[in-house]
C-alpha positions in Angstrom: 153.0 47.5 109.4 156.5 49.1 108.6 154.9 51.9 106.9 153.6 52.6 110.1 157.1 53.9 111.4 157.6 55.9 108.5 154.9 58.5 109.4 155.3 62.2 109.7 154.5 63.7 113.1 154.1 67.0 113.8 155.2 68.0 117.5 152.5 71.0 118.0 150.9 69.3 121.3 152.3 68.2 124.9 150.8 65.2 124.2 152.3 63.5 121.2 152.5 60.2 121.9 148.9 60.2 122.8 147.8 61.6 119.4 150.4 59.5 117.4 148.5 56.1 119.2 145.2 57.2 118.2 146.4 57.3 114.5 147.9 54.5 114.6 145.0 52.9 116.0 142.7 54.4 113.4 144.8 53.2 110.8 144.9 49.5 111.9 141.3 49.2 111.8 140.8 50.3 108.4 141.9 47.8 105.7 145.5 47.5 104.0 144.5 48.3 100.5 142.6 51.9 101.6 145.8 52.7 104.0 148.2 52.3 100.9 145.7 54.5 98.8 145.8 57.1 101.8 149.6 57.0 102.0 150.3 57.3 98.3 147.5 59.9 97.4 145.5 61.7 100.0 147.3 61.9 103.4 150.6 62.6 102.3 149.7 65.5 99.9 146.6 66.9 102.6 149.5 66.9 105.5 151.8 69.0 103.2 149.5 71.2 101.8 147.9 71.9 105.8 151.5 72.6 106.8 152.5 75.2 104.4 149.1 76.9 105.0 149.1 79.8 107.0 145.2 79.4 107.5 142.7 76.3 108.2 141.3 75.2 105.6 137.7 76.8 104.7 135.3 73.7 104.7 136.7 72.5 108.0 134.7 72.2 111.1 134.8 75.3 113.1 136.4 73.4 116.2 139.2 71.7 113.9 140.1 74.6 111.6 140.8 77.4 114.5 144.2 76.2 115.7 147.2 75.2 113.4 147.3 72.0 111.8 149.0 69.3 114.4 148.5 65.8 115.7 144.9 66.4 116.5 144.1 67.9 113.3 145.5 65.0 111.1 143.6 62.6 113.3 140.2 64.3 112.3 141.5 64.3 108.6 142.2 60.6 108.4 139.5 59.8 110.3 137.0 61.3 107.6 138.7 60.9 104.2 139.1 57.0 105.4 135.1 56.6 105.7 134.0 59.0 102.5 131.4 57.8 101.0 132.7 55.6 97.8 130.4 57.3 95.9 131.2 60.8 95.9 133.2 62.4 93.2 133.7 66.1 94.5 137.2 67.1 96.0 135.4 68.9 99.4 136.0 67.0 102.4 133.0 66.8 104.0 130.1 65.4 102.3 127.4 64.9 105.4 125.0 68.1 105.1 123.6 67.0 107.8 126.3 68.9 109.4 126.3 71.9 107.4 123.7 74.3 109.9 122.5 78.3 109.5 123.1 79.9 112.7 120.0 82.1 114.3 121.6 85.1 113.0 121.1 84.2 109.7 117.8 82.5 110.4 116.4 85.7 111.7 118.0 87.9 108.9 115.7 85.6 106.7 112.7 85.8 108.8 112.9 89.3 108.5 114.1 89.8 104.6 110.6 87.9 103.9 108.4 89.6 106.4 109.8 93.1 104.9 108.9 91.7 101.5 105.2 90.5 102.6 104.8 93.8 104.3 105.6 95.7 100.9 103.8 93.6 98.6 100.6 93.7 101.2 100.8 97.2 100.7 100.2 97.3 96.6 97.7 94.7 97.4 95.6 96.9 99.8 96.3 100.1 97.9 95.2 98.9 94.8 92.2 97.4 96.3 91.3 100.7 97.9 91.7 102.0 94.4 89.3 99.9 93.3 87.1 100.5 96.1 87.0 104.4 95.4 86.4 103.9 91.5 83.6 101.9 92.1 81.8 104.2 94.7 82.6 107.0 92.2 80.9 105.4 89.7 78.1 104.3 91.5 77.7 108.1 92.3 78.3 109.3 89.2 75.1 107.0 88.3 72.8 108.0 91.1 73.7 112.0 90.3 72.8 111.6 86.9 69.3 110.1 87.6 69.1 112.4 89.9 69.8 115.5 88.4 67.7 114.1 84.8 64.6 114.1 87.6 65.1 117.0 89.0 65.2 118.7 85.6 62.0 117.1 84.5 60.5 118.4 88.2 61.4 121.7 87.5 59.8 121.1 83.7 56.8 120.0 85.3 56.7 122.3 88.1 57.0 125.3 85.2 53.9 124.3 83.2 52.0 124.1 86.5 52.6 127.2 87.8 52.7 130.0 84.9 51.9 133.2 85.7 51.6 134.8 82.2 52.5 138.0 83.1 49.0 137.9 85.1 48.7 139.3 88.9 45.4 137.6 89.6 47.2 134.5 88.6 49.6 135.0 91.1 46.8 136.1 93.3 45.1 132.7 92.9 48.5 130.5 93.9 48.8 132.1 96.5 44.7 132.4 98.0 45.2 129.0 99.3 48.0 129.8 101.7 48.0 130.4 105.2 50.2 132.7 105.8 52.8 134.6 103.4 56.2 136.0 105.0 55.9 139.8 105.8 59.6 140.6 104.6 60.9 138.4 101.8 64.9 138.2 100.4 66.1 136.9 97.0 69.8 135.8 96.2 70.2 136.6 92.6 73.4 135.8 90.7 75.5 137.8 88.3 75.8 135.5 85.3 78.6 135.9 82.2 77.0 138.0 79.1 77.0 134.5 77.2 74.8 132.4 79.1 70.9 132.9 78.3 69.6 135.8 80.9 73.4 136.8 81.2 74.9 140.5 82.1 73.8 142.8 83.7 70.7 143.6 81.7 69.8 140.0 82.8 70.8 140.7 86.3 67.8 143.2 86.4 65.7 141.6 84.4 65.8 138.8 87.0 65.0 141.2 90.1 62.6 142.9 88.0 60.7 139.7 87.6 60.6 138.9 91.6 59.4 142.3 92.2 56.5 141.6 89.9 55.5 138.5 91.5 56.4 139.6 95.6 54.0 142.6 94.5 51.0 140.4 92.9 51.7 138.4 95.7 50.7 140.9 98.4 54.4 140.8 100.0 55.6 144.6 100.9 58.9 144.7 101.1 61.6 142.8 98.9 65.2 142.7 99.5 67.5 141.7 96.4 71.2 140.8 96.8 74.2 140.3 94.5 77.1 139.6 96.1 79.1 142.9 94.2 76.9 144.9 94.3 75.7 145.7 90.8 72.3 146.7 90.9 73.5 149.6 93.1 75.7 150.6 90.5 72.9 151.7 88.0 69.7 152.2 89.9 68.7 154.7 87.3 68.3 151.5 84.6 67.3 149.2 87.3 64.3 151.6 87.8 63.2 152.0 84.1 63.4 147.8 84.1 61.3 147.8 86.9 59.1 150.1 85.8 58.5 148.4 82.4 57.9 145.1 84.0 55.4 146.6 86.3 53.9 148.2 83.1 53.0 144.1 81.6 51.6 143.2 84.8 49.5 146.1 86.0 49.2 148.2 82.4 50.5 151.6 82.1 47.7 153.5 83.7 47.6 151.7 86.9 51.7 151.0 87.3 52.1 150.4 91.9 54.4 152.7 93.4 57.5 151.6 94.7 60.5 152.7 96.0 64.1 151.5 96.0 66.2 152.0 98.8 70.5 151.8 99.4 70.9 151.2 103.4 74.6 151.7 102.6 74.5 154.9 101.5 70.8 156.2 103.2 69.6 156.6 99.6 66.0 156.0 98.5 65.1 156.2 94.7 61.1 156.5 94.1 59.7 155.6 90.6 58.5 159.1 90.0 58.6 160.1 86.2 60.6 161.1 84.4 63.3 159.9 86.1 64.1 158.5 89.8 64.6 161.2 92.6 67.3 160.7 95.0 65.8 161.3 98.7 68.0 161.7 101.8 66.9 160.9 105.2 62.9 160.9 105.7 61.8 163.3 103.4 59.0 162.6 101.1 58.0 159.8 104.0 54.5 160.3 103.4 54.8 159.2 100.0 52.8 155.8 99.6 54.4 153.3 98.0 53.3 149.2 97.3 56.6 147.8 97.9 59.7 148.7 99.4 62.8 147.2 97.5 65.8 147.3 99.6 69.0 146.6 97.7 72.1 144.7 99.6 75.4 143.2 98.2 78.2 142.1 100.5 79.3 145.2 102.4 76.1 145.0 104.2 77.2 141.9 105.6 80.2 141.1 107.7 81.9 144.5 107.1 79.1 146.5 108.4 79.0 144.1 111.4 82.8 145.1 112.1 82.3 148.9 111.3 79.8 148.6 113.7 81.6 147.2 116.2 84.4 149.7 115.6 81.9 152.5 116.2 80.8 151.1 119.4 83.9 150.7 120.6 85.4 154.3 119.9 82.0 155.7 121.7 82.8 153.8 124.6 86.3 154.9 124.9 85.4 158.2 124.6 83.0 157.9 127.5 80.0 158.4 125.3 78.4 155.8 126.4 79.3 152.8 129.0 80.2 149.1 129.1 76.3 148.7 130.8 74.3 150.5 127.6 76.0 148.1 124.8 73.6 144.8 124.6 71.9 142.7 122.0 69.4 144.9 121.8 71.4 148.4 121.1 72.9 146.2 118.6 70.6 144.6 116.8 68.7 148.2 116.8 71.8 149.8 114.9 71.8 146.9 112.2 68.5 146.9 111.5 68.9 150.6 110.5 72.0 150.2 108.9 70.4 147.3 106.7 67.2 146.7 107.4 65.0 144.5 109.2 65.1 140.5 109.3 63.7 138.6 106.3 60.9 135.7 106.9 61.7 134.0 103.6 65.1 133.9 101.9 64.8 132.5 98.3 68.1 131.5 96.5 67.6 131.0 92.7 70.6 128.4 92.3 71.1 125.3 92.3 73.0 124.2 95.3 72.5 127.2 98.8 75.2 129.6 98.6 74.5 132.8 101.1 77.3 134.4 99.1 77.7 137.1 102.1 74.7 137.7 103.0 74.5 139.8 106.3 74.7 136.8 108.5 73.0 138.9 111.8 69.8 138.8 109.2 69.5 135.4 109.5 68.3 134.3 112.6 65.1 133.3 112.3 65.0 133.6 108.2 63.7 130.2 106.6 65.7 129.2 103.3 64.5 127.3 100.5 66.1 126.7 97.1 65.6 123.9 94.5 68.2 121.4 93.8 69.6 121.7 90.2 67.8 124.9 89.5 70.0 127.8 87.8 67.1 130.1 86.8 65.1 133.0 88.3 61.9 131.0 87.8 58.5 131.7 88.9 57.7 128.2 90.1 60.5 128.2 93.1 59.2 131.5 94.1 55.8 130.0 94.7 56.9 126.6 96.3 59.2 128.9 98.5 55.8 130.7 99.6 54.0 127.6 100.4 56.9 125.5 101.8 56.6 129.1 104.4 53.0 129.1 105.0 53.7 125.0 106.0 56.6 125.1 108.4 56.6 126.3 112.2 59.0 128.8 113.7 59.8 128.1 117.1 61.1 131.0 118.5 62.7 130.6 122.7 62.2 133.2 125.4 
């Protein structure tokens, strides 16, 4: 118990004595051979390295380790090196990790390091499942297109050995005798194809119309309007009227070749198919010619432009006081376009295989009935005679 007097204090508290009894106290209860051990090894060499330190020691407890290293402090130290576990090997102090706690800060830095991670990889998850989703509907439509464009091909096959009309009028004659009604005007899309494709050019381009003026005119049907989108059977209506001609000539024979005429709304032009070569009328002269069928050529400035032109027109007359606000209605217009570009169609055919007006003048469309076949990309005489009876079996409503 004489060691006992022998121990260092350190005067950094008001209450010394207080602190330097509580040592002593902790001291006595422990036995003589572990206070000799502490002496000699640990509590002389801790108390001297905690007084030359500027700071606490790191694996301290927070409460402990914030002030500078006094009575209190060497209490706490004796305290816990005294009942280490006897076990324990490591030089750290504390050895309970019971004690050792993360703070809410870091548990919700944690929290949220893991929900960010989740997040991202939930997002591969679900994009690469949509991915999977799309290829799959793509290649169940992929399937389903190519059954059903291989039926529609062997339709069309079909359709073609049905209805043949060999170059014959009373063939055509007889497909259509069953009908109810046929349309009064009819209108045929025709497209400009590349000079490699079979029935390509421009040659091919008139060959095509030349073909659905044979059958609108076997068919009984009077007037036939044709249009390309740039206009290329206006460019040469000198060869589109020898083509014509000469298709007329395998259908009728050369002695009793039908009159026709071909008219330009655009630019008031009207070409009969007088030999030896077409003559260019103006206006109304050589009315009282009789002609079969009336072939009125359009291409896309028939359409939307003459619309606006028309407009324009209108406009200018009614600033200049030539006529008022009261005299423009539906009427006054619908009479200027009809002799701008002629009257509206019943039936418009389209010789492709998905509908594509291409231009066509939109105001002519009103009351026109459509029909094309899917997966088609031929003038072909079978859609020209389901076009007719898909007419003669649908009902036009028209409203007051």
């Amino acid at each position: 118990m004489s060691d006992q007097k022998n121990l260092p204090l350190i005067h950094n508290s008001e209450n010394d004595e207080a602190d330097i009894v509580g040592v002593s106290t902790a001291i006595q209860q422990s036995s003589p051979a572990v206070v000799d051990n502490l002496w000699e090894k640990n509590l002389k060499k801790d108390l001297k390295t905690s007084l030359n330190r500027d700071k606490p020691p790191e694996n301290l407890s927070p409460n402990v380790s914030t002030k500078i290293p006094c009575v209190n402090n060497m209490k706490y130290i004796v305290t816990n090196t005294i009942f280490k576990e006897k076990n324990n090997n490591q030089n750290a102090i504390f050895k309970d990790h019971s004690r050792v706690k993360i703070g809410e800060g870091n548990k919700k830095s944690i929290v949220g390091f893991l929900t960010l991670e989740a997040q991202k990889i939930f997002k591969i998850i679900f994009g690469i499942f949509l991915k999977v989703i799309l290829a799959i509907l793509y290649c169940l439509f992929a399937v389903y297109r190519f059954f059903q464009y291989n039926y529609n091909s062997i339709k069309l096959k079909f359709y073609s050995l049905v209805y043949n009309p060999s170059n014959s009028p009373q063939l055509i004659r007889n497909d259509v005798s069953s009908l109810t009604k046929l349309p009064k005007r009819l209108a045929a899309i025709v497209d400009y194809k590349s000079e490699e494709e079979i029935g390509g050019g421009v040659l091919g381009l008139m060959e095509n119309s030349s073909d659905i003026v044979a059958w609108s005119l076997s068919a009984g049907i009077k007037h036939l309007s044709l249009y390309d989108h740039d206009g290329l059977l206006k460019n040469d209506v000198a060869l589109l009227r020898k083509i014509i001609y000469n298709k007329l000539c395998k259908y009728f024979g050369p002695a009793k070749v039908p009159k026709f005429a071909i008219r330009i709304p655009h630019s008031n032009q009207i070409f009969y198919n007088l030999p030896p070569s077409p003559i260019a009328v103006e206006n109304n002269e050589n009315a009282d010619k009789k002609i079969s069928i009336e072939i009125i050529l359009l291409s896309k400035v028939d359409g939307r432009e003459t619309i606006v032109d028309l407009t324009k027109t209108i406009a200018e007359l009614c600033k200049q006081g030539e006529i008022s606000e009261e005299d423009i209605t539906m009427d006054l217009v619908d009479k200027e376009l009809q002799q701008l570009v002629g009257e509206e169609p019943d039936l418009l055919l389209y010789f492709g295989p998905n509908l594509d007006l291409q231009g066509f003048p939109p105001w002519h469309l009103r009351l026109t009935e459509l029909f094309w076949e899917h997966d088609n990309n031929s003038v072909s005489y079978n859609v020209f005679i389901r076009g007719l009876k898909e007419y003669a079996g649908c009902k036009v409503n028209v409203g007051k």
